[in-house]
C-alpha positions in Angstrom: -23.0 -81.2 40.6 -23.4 -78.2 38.1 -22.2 -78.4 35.0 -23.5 -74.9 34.4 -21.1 -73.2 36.7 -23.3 -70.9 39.1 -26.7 -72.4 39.9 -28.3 -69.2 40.7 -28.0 -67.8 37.0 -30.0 -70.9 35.7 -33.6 -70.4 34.7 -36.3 -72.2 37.0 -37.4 -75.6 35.9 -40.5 -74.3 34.9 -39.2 -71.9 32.3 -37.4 -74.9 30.5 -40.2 -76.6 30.7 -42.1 -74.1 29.1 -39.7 -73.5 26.6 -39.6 -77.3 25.4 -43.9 -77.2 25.3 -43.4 -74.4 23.0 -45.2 -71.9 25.8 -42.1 -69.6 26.5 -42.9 -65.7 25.5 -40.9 -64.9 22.4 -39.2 -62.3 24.3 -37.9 -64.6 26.4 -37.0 -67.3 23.9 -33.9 -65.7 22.7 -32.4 -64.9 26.2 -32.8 -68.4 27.2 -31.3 -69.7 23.5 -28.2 -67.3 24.7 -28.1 -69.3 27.9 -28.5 -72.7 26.5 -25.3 -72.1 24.2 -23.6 -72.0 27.2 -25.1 -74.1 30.0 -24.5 -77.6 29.4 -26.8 -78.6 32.2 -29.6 -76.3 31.1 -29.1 -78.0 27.5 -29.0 -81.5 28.6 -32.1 -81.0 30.6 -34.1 -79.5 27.5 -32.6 -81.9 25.0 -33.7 -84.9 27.9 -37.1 -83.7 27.8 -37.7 -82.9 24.3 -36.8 -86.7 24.1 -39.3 -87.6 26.4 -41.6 -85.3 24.9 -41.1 -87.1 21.5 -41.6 -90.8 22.9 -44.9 -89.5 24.8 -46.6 -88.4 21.2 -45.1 -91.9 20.2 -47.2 -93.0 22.5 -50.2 -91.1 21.9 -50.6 -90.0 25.7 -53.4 -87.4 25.4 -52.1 -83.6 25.6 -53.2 -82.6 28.9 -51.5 -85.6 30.7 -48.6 -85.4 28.4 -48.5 -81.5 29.2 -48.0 -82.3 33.2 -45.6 -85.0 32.4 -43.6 -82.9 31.0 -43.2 -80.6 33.2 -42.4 -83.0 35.7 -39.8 -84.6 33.3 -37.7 -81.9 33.6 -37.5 -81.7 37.3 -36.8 -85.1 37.1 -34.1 -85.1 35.0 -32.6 -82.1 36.7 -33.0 -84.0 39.6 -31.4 -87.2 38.3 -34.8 -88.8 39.7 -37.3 -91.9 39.5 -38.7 -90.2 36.5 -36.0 -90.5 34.1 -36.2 -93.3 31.3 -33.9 -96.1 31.1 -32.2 -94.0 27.8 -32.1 -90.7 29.1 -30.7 -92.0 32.7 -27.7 -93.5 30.6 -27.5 -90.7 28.9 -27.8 -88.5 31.7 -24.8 -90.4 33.5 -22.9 -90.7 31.0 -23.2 -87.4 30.7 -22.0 -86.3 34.3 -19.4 -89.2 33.7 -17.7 -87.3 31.3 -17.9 -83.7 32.7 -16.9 -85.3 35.7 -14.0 -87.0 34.1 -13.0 -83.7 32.8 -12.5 -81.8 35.8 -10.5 -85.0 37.6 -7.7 -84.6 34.1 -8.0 -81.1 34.8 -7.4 -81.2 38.6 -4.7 -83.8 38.1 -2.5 -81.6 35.6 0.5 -80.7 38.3 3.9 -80.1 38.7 3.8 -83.0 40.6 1.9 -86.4 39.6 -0.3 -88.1 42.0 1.0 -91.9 41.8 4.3 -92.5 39.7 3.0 -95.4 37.4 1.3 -94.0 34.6 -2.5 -93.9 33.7 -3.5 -94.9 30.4 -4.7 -91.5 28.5 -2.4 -89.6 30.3 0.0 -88.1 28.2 1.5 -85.2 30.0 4.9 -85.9 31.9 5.3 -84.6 35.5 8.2 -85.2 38.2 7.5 -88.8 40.0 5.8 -87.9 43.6 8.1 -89.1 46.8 5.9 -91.7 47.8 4.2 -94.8 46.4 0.8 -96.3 47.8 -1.7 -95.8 51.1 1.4 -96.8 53.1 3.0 -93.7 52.7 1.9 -91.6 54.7 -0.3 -88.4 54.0 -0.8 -87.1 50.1 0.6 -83.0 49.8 -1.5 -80.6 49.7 -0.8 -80.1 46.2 -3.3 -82.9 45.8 -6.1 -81.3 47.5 -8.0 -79.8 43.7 -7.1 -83.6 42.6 -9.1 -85.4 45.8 -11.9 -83.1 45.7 -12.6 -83.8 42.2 -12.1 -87.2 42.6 -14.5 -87.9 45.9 -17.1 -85.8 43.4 -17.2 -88.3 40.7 -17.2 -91.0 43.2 -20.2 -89.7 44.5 -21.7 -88.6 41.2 -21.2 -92.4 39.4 -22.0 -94.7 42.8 -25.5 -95.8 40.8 -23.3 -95.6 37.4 -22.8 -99.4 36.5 -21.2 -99.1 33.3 -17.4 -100.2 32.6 -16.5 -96.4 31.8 -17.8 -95.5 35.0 -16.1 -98.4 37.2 -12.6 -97.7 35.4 -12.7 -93.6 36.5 -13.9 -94.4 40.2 -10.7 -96.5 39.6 -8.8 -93.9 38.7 -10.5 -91.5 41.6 -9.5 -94.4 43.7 -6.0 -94.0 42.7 -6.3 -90.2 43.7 -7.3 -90.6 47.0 -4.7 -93.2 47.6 -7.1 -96.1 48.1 -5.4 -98.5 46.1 -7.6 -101.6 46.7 -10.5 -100.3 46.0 -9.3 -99.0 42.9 -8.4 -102.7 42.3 -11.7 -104.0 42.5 -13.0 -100.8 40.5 -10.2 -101.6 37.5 -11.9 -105.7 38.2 -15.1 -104.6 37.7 -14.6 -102.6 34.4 -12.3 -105.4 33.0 -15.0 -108.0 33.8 -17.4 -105.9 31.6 -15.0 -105.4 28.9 -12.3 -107.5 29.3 -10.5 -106.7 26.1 -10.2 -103.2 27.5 -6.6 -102.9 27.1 -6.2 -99.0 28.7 -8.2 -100.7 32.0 -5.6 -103.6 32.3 -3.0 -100.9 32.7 -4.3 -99.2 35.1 -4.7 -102.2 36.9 -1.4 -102.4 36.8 -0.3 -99.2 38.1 -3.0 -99.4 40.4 -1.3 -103.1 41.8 1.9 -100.7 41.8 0.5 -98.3 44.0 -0.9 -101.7 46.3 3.2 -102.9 46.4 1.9 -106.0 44.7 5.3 -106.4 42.0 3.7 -109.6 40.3 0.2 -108.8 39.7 1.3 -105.8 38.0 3.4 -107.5 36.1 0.8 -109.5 34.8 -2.0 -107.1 34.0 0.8 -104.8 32.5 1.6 -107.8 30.1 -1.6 -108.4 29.4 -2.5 -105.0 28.7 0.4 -105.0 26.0 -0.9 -107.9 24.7 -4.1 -106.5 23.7 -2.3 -103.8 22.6 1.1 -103.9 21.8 1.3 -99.9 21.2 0.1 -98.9 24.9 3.3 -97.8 26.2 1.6 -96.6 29.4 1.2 -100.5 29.8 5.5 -101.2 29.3 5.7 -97.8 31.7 4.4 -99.5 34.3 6.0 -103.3 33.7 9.4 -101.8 33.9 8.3 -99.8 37.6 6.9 -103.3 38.2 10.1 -105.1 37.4 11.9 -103.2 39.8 14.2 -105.6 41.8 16.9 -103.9 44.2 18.9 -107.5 43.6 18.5 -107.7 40.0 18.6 -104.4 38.8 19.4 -105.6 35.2 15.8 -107.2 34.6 14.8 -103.8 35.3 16.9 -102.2 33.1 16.2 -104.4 30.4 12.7 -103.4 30.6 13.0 -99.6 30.7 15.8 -100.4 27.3 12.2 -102.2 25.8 10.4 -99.3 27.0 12.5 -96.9 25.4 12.6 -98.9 21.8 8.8 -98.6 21.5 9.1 -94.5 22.9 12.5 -93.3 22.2 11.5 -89.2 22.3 8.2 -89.4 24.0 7.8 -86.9 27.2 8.4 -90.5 29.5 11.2 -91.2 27.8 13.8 -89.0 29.6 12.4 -90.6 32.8 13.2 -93.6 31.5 16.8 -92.4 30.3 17.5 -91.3 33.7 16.8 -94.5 35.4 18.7 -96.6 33.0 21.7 -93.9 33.6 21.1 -93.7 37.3 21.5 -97.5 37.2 17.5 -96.9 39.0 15.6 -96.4 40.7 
């Protein structure tokens, strides 16, 4: 992954290395500064080392070693390698966790939404896609910027064990239509935090997406219950609720809905359905 844009127009690792050892030329000190302001990858690598530079004089490893470890430090933590410390690794993927996250919002802001329950943190309001879950069919090729984001941060956070991390592959999941593993994702994040309302959510939409009516119900209500203002949460209940036979249950959900988001960009979905007599 490069955060940086274009890889090419990086320096080599051994100028940032110099640079953090305090051996870069003055002339050349400025140009990478210039650099720096705008390469987050560059910066995260020199601020990385610097750290590790710091705990080695902690440590009172004599210069000569410490001068080679450094060096070394950087490729490592260019490299996401063996090298990195326990803090800087965390810090490192949290790091590409959230650049990561980034592109996947940025990939998934469409004319068209990817899954129509909604994902906590979401706020923008797009027309409901045609399909559901895995079962139907193909995703448009107006998903295609989406997927490729989303495979990426799978494949950037697999050795990311942290609840943040399991609840975007969850979401990732969700783009990619596989809606059981973004199941046992959402499990996984809510296991490590399970007072994480926004995760209980998108359980729910992601048991939506999996045609399973009563689980979502239930993580939607539990969601809600942990927070009672996460109306992403009654979003998905009253999709959840949906009942071709008893249409007013469903109704009476979107009516709750719409007392806790009466002008909110979902709320003239929810109008519409209510009016429509759904779906």
């Amino acid at each position: 992954m490069t955060v940086a844009g274009e890889t090419h127009r990086c320096p080599p690792h051994e100028v940032l290395a110099a640079f953090v050892d305090a051996r870069l030329p003055k002339t050349q000190v400025v140009a990478l500064s210039e650099h720096l302001a705008t390469c987050a990858e560059c910066r995260f690598v020199v601020e990385s080392a610097s750290e590790l530079q710091a705990e080695e004089e902690e440590e009172s490893i004599e210069p000569r070693r410490g001068r080679a470890w450094r060096w070394l430090s950087v490729a490592a933590v260019v490299s996401v390698g063996v090298l990195l410390t326990p803090v800087t690794r965390a810090k490192w993927q949290a790091h590409v966790l959230e650049t990561d996250k980034q592109k996947l919002v940025e990939a998934m802001t469409l004319k068209v939404r990817l899954i129509e329950p909604r994902l906590a943190g979401f706020v923008r309001r797009a027309a409901p896609p045609t399909y559901r879950g895995p079962k139907d069919g193909g995703a448009p090729d107006v998903m295609a910027p989406a997927v490729r984001e989303a495979y990426e941060l799978l494949e950037d956070t697999k050795n990311d064990r942290s609840a943040d991390a399991a609840h975007a592959r969850g979401i990732a999941c969700l783009v990619i239509r596989s809606a059981d593993q973004a199941i046992a994702e959402f499990a996984t994040a809510i296991q490590k935090q399970p007072d994480n309302a926004q995760a209980w959510s998108d359980l729910s939409a992601a048991y939506i997406q999996n045609h399973q009516s009563k689980e979502a119900i239930d993580a939607a209500n539990r969601a809600i219950a942990l927070d009672p203002k996460l109306n992403e949460a009654r979003f998905n209940r009253a999709l959840a609720t949906y009942n071709p036979d008893k249409p007013a249950e469903s109704i009476r959900e979107w009516n709750d809905y719409l007392k806790h988001d009466p002008k909110g960009p979902w709320a003239e979905e929810a109008k519409r359905k209510i009016d429509n007599n759904l779906p």
